[in-house]
N, C-alpha and C positions, 0 to 999 in steps of 0.2 A: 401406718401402712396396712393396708387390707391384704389379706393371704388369698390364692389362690384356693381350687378343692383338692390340687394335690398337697398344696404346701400345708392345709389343716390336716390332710388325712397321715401325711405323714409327723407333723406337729402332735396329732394324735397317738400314735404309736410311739415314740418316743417318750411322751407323758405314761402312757401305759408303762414300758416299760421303767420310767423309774419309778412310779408308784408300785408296783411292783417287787423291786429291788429291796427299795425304802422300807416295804411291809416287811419283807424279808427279811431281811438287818436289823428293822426293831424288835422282832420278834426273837432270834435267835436264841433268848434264854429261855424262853417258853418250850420252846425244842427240847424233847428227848434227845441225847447226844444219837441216838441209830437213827434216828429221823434226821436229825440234823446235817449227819453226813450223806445218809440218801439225797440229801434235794440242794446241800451247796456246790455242789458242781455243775451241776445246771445252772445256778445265779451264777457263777461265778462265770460260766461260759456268756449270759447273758448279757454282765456288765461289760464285756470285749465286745460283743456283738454294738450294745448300743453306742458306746464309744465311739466306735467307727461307723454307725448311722450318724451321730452327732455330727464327724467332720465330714460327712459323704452330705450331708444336708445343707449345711453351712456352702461348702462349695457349688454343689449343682444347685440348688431350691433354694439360697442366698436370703437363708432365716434362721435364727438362731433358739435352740431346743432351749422349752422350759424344764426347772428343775420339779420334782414332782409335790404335789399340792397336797401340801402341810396341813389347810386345816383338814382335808380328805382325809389323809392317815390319821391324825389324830380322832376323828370322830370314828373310823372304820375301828384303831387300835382300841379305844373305849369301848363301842357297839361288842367287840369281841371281847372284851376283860368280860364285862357284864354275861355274855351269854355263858364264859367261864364258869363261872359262881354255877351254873344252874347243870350242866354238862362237861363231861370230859375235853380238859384244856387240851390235851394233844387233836382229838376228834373234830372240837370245833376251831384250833389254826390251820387244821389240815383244809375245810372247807373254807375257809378266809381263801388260804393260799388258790386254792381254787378258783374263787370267783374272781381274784387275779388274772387267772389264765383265759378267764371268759373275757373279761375285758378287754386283753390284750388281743386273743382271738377276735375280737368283731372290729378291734382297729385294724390289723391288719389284712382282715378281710376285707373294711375298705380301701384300705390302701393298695388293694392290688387290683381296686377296678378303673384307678386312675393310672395315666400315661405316665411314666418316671422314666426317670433320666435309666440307659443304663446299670449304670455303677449303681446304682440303688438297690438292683435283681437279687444278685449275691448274702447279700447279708439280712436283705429284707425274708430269703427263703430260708436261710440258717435259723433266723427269728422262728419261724414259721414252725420248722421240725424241732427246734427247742423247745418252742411250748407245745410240742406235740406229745414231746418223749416227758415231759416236766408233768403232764396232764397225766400222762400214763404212769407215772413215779407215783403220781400223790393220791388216783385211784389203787394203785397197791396197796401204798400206805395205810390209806382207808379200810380194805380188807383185811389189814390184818389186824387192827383197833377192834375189828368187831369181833 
């Protein structure tokens, strides 16, 4: 079955957010606990958020979301041990987490140049201001590492 460019664009954004997630969970021990509680309420508002893109997608765009890709994390999770060794592991998960939020920012900014059902509006802009305020947590964070 061939997707549409809304059904990729939103297929996109859901892969973002759980690669996303996924980094985020695996990483959890690598967290300083004050970091840690700064940034899991955002994930945790996240994984609601995408949930209900999952069934909002399923229903109106009658495609069913990938889970996030494995061997991705796994090479991102390594690329980042490795830069560990050489810099500060809190500094360089913080910029991981970040280029999370770029990713996820350029999916959703495609997805909101295609035509969507309604019901998609709502949580696709929750998305939106989550990773806005998520963006803005983790540039704090960063300043005060330095």
């Amino acid at each position: 079955m061939f997707l549409d460019n809304r059904q990729v664009a939103m297929d996109s954004v859901l892969e973002a957010l759980a690669d996303s997630l996924d980094y985020f969970q695996d990483n959890l021990d690598r967290l300083r606990p004050a970091l840690r509680n700064a940034l899991k309420p955002h994930y945790e508002e996240r994984g609601a958020a995408m949930h209900e893109l999952q069934q909002l997608v399923r229903e109106h765009l009658d495609i069913l979301p990938r889970d996030a890709d494995v061997e991705r994390d796994d090479y991102l999770w390594l690329w980042s041990r490795i830069k560990s060794f050489v810099g500060n592991d809190s500094a360089v998960l913080l910029g991981e987490l970040l280029e999370q939020e770029r990713v996820l920012m350029q999916a959703l900014g495609t997805a909101f140049t295609h035509p969507l059902p309604e019901a998609l509006e709502p949580p696709l802009e929750r998305c939106w201001k989550n990773c806005r305020a998520l963006i803005r947590e983790i540039n704090k964070l960063q300043q005060r590492q330095r």
